[in-house]
N, C-alpha and C positions, 0 to 999 in steps of 0.2 A: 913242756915238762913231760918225761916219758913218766907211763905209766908207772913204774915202779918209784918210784920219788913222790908222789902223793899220799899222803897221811892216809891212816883207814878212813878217817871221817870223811874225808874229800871222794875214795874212792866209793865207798857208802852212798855220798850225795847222789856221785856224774851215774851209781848204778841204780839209785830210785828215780833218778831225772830221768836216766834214756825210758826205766818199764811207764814213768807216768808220761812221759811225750812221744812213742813210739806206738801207734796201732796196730802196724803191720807183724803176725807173730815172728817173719821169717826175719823183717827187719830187725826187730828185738833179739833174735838169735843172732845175727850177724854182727847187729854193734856191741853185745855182750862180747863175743867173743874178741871182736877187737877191740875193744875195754882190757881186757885180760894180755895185751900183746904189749912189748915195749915199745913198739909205734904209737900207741894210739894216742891222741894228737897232734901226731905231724899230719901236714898235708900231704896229700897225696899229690899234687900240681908239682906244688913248690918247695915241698920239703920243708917248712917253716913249724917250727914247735906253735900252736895254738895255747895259748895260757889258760889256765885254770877258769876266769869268769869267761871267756870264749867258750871254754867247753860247757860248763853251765847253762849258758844261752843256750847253745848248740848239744849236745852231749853225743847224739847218734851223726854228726858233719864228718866229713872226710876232708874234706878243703877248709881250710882257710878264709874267714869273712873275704878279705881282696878277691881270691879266686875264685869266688863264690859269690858277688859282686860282678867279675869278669865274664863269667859262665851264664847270667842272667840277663 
Protein backbone atom coordinates (compact mmCIF):
# COMPACT_ATOMS: atom_id res chain seq x y z
CA UNK A 1 0.00 0.00 0.00
CA UNK A 2 1.88 3.29 -1.05
CA UNK A 3 2.46 5.75 1.14
CA UNK A 4 -0.15 8.11 0.32
CA UNK A 5 -3.44 5.65 1.00
CA UNK A 6 -2.64 5.21 4.67
CA UNK A 7 -4.86 6.94 7.15
CA UNK A 8 -2.91 9.58 9.52
CA UNK A 9 -3.18 7.29 12.16
CA UNK A 10 -1.30 4.56 10.48
CA UNK A 11 1.20 6.92 9.13
CA UNK A 12 1.55 8.36 12.80
CA UNK A 13 2.11 4.66 13.98
CA UNK A 14 4.90 3.35 11.07
CA UNK A 15 6.41 7.28 12.06
CA UNK A 16 6.72 6.65 16.08
CA UNK A 17 7.68 2.81 15.16
CA UNK A 18 10.70 3.71 12.77
CA UNK A 19 12.03 6.86 15.68
CA UNK A 20 11.37 4.05 18.59
CA UNK A 21 13.07 0.99 16.58
CA UNK A 22 15.73 3.01 14.67
CA UNK A 23 19.18 3.91 16.66
CA UNK A 24 20.98 4.93 13.95
CA UNK A 25 20.36 8.91 13.58
CA UNK A 26 21.20 8.87 9.78
CA UNK A 27 19.05 5.67 9.54
CA UNK A 28 16.11 7.44 11.08
CA UNK A 29 16.65 10.27 8.62
CA UNK A 30 16.74 8.04 5.67
CA UNK A 31 13.71 5.90 6.53
CA UNK A 32 11.73 9.11 7.44
CA UNK A 33 12.31 10.44 4.35
CA UNK A 34 11.29 7.37 2.51
CA UNK A 35 8.16 7.19 4.88
CA UNK A 36 7.37 10.47 3.16
CA UNK A 37 7.82 8.93 -0.67
CA UNK A 38 4.93 6.99 -2.56
CA UNK A 39 7.24 3.98 -2.62
CA UNK A 40 7.55 3.38 0.61
CA UNK A 41 6.68 -0.05 1.10
CA UNK A 42 7.59 -1.57 -2.01
CA UNK A 43 10.39 -3.63 -2.06
CA UNK A 44 13.28 -2.74 -3.41
CA UNK A 45 14.20 -6.47 -4.84
CA UNK A 46 10.84 -7.22 -6.03
CA UNK A 47 8.79 -4.60 -6.25
CA UNK A 48 6.05 -6.15 -4.07
CA UNK A 49 3.76 -3.74 -1.98
CA UNK A 50 4.72 -4.84 1.79
CA UNK A 51 1.28 -4.50 3.90
CA UNK A 52 0.57 -2.40 6.57
CA UNK A 53 1.35 -5.13 9.80
CA UNK A 54 4.70 -5.91 7.48
CA UNK A 55 5.56 -2.57 7.93
CA UNK A 56 4.65 -2.42 11.53
CA UNK A 57 7.17 -5.26 12.25
CA UNK A 58 9.56 -3.76 9.99
CA UNK A 59 8.84 0.11 9.45
CA UNK A 60 12.62 1.17 8.49
CA UNK A 61 12.81 -2.49 5.78
CA UNK A 62 13.36 -1.93 2.25
CA UNK A 63 12.76 -5.56 1.21
CA UNK A 64 10.30 -7.70 1.62
CA UNK A 65 10.06 -10.46 4.55
CA UNK A 66 10.81 -13.24 1.20
CA UNK A 67 13.62 -11.00 0.12
CA UNK A 68 14.78 -10.49 3.15
CA UNK A 69 14.50 -14.24 4.12
CA UNK A 70 16.63 -14.62 0.66
CA UNK A 71 19.36 -12.15 1.59
CA UNK A 72 19.99 -13.96 5.06
Amino acid sequence: MHYRYFTLEQRDYLEQALRDRTTDPTDLALALARLRTPDYGTCAACSVEMSYVELIDAPAATLCPACRAKSN
